[in-house]
TIBAZA-852844 format. One record per residue (C-alpha): residue in one letter; residue number from 0; x, y, z. Coordinates in steps of 0.2 Angstrom, whole numbers, plus 5000, padded with zeros to 4 digits. Each point is the difference from the previous one (the first is absolute). Example, Ala and Ser with C-alpha at 12.3 -4.5 7.8 and 13.67 -1.06 7.14 Angstrom:
2
A, 0, 5062, 4978, 5039
S, 1, 5006, 5017, 4997
This chain:
319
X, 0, 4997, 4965, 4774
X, 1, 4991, 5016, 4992
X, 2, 5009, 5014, 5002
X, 3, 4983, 5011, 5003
X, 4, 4997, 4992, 5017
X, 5, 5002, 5012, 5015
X, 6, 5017, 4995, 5012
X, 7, 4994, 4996, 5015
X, 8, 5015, 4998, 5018
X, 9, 4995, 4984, 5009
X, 10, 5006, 5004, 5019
X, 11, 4991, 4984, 5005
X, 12, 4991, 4986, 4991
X, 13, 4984, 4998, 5001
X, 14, 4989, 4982, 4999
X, 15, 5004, 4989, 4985
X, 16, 4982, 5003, 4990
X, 17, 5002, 5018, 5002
X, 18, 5018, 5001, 4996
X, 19, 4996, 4991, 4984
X, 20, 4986, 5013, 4995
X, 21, 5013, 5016, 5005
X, 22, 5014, 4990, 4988
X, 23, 4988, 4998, 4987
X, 24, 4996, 5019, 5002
X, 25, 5015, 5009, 5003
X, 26, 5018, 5000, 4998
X, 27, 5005, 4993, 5018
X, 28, 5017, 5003, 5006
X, 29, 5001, 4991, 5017
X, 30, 5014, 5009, 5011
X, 31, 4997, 4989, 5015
X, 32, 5007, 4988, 4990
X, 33, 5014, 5009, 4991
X, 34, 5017, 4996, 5008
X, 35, 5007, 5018, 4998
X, 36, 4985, 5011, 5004
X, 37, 5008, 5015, 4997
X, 38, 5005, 4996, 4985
X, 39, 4983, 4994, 4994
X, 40, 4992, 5015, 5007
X, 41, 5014, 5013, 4989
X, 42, 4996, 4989, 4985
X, 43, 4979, 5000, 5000
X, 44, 4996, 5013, 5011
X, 45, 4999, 5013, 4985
X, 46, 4986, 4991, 4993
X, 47, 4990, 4993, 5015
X, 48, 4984, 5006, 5000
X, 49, 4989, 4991, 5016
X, 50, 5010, 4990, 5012
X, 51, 4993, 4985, 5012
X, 52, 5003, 5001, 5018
X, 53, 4995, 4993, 5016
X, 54, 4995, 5003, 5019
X, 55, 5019, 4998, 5003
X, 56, 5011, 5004, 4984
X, 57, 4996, 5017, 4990
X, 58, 5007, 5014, 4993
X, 59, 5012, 5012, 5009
X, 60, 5003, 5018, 4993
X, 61, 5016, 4994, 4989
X, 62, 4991, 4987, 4994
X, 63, 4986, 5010, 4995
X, 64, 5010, 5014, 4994
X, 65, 5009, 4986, 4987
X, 66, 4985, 4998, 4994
X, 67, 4994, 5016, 4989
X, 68, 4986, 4993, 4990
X, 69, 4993, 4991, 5018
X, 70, 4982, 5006, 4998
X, 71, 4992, 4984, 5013
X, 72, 5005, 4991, 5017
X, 73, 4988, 4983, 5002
X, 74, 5002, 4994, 5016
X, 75, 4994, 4982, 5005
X, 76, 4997, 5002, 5018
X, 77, 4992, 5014, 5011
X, 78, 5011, 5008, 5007
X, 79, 5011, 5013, 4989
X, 80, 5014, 5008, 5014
X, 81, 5013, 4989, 4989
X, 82, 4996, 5012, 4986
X, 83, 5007, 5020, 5001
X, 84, 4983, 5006, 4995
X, 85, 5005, 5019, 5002
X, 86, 5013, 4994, 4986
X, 87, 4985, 4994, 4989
X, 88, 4987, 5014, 5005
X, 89, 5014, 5014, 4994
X, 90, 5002, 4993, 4983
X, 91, 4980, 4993, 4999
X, 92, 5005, 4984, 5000
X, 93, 4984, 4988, 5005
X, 94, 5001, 4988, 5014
X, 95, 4988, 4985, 5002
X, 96, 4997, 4985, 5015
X, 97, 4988, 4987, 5004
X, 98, 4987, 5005, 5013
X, 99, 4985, 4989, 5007
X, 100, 5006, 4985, 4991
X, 101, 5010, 4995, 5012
X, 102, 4991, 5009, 5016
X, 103, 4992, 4985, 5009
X, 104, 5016, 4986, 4996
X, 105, 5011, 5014, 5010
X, 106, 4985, 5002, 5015
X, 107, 4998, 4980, 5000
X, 108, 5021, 5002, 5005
X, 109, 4997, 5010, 5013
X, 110, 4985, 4990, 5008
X, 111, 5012, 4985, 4998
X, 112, 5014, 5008, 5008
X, 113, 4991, 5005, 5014
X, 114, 4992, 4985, 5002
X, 115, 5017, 4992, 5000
X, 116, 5006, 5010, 5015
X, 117, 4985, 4998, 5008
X, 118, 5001, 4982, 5000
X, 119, 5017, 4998, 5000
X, 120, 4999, 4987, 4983
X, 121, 5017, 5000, 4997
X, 122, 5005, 4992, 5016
X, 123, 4984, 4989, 4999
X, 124, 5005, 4993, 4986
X, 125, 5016, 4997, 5004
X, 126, 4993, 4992, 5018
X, 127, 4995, 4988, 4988
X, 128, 5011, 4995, 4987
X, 129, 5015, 4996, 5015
X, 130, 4990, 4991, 5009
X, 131, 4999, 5010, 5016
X, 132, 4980, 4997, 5000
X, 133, 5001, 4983, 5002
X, 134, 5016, 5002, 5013
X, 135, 4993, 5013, 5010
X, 136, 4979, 5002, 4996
X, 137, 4991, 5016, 4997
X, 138, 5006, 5015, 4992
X, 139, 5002, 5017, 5011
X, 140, 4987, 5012, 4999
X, 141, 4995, 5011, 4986
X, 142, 4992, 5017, 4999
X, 143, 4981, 5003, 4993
X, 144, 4997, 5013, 4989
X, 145, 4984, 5005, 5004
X, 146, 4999, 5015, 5012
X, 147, 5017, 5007, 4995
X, 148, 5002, 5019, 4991
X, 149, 5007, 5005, 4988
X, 150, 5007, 5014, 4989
X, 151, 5005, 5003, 4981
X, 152, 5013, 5010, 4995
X, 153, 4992, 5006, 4981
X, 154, 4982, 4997, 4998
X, 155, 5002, 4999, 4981
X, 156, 4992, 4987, 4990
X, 157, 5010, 4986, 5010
X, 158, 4998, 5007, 5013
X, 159, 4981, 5000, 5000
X, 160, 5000, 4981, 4997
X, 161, 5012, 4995, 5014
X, 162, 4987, 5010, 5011
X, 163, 4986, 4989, 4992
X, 164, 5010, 4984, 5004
X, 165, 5004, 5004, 5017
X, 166, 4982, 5005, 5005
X, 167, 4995, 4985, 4993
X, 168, 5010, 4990, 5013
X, 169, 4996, 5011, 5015
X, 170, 5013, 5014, 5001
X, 171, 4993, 5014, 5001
X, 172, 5008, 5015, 4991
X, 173, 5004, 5014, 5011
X, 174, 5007, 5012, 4985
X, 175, 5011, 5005, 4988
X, 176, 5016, 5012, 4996
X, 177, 5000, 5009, 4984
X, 178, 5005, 5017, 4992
X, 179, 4982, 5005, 4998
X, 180, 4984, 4996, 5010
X, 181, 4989, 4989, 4987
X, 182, 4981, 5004, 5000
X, 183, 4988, 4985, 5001
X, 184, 5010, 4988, 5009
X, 185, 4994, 4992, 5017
X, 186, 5017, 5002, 5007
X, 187, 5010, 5015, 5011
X, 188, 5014, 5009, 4992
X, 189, 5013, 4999, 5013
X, 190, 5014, 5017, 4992
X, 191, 5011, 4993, 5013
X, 192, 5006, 4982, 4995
X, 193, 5009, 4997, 5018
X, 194, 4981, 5006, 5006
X, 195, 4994, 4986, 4991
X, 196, 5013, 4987, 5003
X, 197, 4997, 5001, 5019
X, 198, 4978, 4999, 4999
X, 199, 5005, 4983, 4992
X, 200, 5006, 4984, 5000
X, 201, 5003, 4997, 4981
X, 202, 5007, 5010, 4989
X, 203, 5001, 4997, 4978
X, 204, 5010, 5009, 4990
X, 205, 4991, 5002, 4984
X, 206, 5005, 5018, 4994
X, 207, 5015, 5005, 4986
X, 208, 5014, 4997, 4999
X, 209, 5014, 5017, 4996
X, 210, 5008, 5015, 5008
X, 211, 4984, 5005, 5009
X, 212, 4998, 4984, 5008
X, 213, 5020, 4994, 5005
X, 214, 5000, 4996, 5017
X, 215, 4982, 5004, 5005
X, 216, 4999, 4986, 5013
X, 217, 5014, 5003, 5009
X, 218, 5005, 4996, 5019
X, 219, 4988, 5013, 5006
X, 220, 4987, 4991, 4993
X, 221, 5005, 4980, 5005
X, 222, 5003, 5007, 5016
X, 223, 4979, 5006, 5000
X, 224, 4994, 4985, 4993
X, 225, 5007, 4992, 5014
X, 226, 5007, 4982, 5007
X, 227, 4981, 4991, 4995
X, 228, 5000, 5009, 4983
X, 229, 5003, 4993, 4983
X, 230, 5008, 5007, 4985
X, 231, 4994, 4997, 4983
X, 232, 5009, 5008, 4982
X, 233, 4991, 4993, 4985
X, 234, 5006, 5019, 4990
X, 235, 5017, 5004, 5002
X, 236, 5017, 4995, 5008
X, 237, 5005, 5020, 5000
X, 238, 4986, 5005, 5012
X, 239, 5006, 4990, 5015
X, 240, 5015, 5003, 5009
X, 241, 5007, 4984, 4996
X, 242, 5015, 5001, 5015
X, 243, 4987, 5009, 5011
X, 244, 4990, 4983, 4995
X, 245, 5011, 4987, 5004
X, 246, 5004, 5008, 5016
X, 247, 4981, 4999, 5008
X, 248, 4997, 4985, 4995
X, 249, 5017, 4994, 5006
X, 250, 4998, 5009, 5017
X, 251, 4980, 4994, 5000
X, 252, 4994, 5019, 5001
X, 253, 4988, 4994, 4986
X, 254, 4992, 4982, 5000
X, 255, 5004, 4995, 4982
X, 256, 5001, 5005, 4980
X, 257, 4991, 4994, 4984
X, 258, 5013, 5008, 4986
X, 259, 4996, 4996, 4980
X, 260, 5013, 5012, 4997
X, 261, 5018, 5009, 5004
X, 262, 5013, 5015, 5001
X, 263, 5013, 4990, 4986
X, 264, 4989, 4987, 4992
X, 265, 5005, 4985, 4996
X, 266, 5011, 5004, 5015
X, 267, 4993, 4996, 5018
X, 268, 5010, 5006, 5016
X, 269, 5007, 4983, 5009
X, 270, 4997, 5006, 5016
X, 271, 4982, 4999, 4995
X, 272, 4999, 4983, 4992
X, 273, 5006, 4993, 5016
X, 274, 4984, 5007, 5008
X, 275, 4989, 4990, 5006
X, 276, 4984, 5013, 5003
X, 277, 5000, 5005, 4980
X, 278, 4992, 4991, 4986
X, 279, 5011, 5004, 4981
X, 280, 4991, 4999, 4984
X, 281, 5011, 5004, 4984
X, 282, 4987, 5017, 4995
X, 283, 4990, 4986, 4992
X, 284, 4983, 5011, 5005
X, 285, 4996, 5003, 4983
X, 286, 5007, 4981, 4993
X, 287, 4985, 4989, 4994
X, 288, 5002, 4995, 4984
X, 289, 4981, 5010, 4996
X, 290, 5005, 5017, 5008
X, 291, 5017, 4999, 4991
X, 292, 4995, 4995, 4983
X, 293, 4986, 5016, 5002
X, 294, 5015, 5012, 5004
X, 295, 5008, 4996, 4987
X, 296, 4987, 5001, 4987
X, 297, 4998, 5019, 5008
X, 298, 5017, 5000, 4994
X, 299, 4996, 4995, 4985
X, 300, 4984, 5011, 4998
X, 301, 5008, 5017, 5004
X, 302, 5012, 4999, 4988
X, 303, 4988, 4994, 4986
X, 304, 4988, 5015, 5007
X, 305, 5015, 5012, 4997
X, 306, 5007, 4997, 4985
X, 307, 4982, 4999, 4991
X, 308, 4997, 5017, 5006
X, 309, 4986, 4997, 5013
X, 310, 4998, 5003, 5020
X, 311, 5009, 4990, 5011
X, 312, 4994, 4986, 5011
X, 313, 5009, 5005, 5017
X, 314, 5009, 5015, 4997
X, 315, 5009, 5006, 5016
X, 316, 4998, 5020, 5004
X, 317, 5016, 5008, 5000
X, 318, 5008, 5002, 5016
């Protein structure tokens, strides 16, 4: 292994093809492997020049701060709260993610997970598989989605494709909540998200994750969206009240929940497993095998970019 080749801090591998072009490249020390991170992390952090993280795992302040000749942070995935970017914007240290790539897998999640509640799949299926439909005849009931409202908490680029994909199946969309009003769009800018949670009877959670966002969708909110609402969280796990969650749809003061994601992943709350108005999904939004092999070959691309001395691909403004 050549000496010359920029250290690079693996906080989370990335698919096999690109792994095998960022070992061929670089020097790769993988810390999520490394039994004593710590000790790892004393032992390279003095020459680590770009570091590999993810949606979920990236570098904290110490971390950063280990790190002296750090000079790039390549993120595969969108969103970039795991990273202390004030940390990297006060030493100039650039931070990339993977936008559009993955924007219409992460809006077909949410269609999916609303069409799930809507026609309550889960409990169809298992109507099925015991036996009950042959026992006892024709399933319940199910709700149509056409004719239903909804609203969008962060009209970004996600955002804007879930709104495609429910208009196509009938559900009008009544608005959106945002820190700023965005020109051009067809939609109202509801400032007030309890506003908006209470004009409609879907709400998706599509906005960043981070401080600014921790706890948005809180009580107040469930409680305005109302016993025929549904809650979807194709975004992050930190914007909704998780306890606050659990306790609407327990109580019925909301219909049901579609969730791709939550407060301590891998680590779902077993008072909401045993629910039977949710539907779970691993944050698998992003997980085809096409969306995430082009993630990580923006991965791959930003770091190539930086090290050659050109723009990079997806740079993410300082916070």
């Amino acid at each position: 292994m050549s000496p010359d080749k920029p250290e690079v801090l693996v906080l989370w591998p990335n698919r096999p093809k690109q792994m095998a072009i960022l070992e061929e490249r670089y020097r790769l020390h993988h810390l999520y492997k490394a039994p004593d991170k710590t000790a790892l992390l004393a032992e390279v952090g003095p020459r680590i020049r770009a570091i590999v993280a993810s949606g979920e795992v990236g570098p904290d302040r110490a971390m950063i701060e280990a790190c002296p000749r750090l000079e790039i942070v390549a993120c595969y995935g969108v969103g970039v709260d795991a990273i202390d970017r004030v940390a990297c914007a006060e030493r100039g240290i650039a931070v990339t993610n993977t936008p559009d790539v993955l924007t219409e897998d992460v809006a077909d999640m949410a269609l999916m997970l609303l069409l799930m509640l809507l026609r309550d799949a889960l409990a169809a299926d298992a109507w099925v598989r015991s036996g009950r439909w042959a026992r006892e005849g024709v399933f319940r009931m199910t709700r149509c989605p056409r004719g239903l409202s909804a609203g969008i908490l962060g009209l970004g680029r996600i955002g804007k494709a879930i709104a495609r994909r429910l208009e196509a199946i009938g559900v009008a969309v009544a608005g959106y909540h945002g820190r700023t009003v965005q020109p051009g769009v067809p939609y109202r800018h509801y400032p007030d998200l309890v506003a908006l949670a209470r004009d409609v009877e879907v709400l998706v959670v599509s906005c960043p994750g981070g401080a600014a966002t921790r706890g948005l969708v809180d009580a107040r909110v469930l409680d305005a969206l109302g016993p025929e609402g549904r809650l979807v969280n194709v975004a992050r796990g930190s914007v909704v009240d998780e306890a606050a969650l659990i306790e609407a749809l327990k109580q019925k003061r909301i219909a049901g929940a579609g969730l791709d994601v939550f407060a301590n992943e891998p680590h779902v709350p077993e008072r909401l497993c045993r629910l039977d108005n949710v539907v779970l999904s691993p944050h698998a939004a992003s997980g085809t095998f096409e969306t995430r092999d082009k993630m990580a070959q923006l991965v791959v691309d930003n770091l190539e970019a930086h090290f050659a001395g050109r723009p990079l691909l997806t740079p993410v403004p300082p916070p």
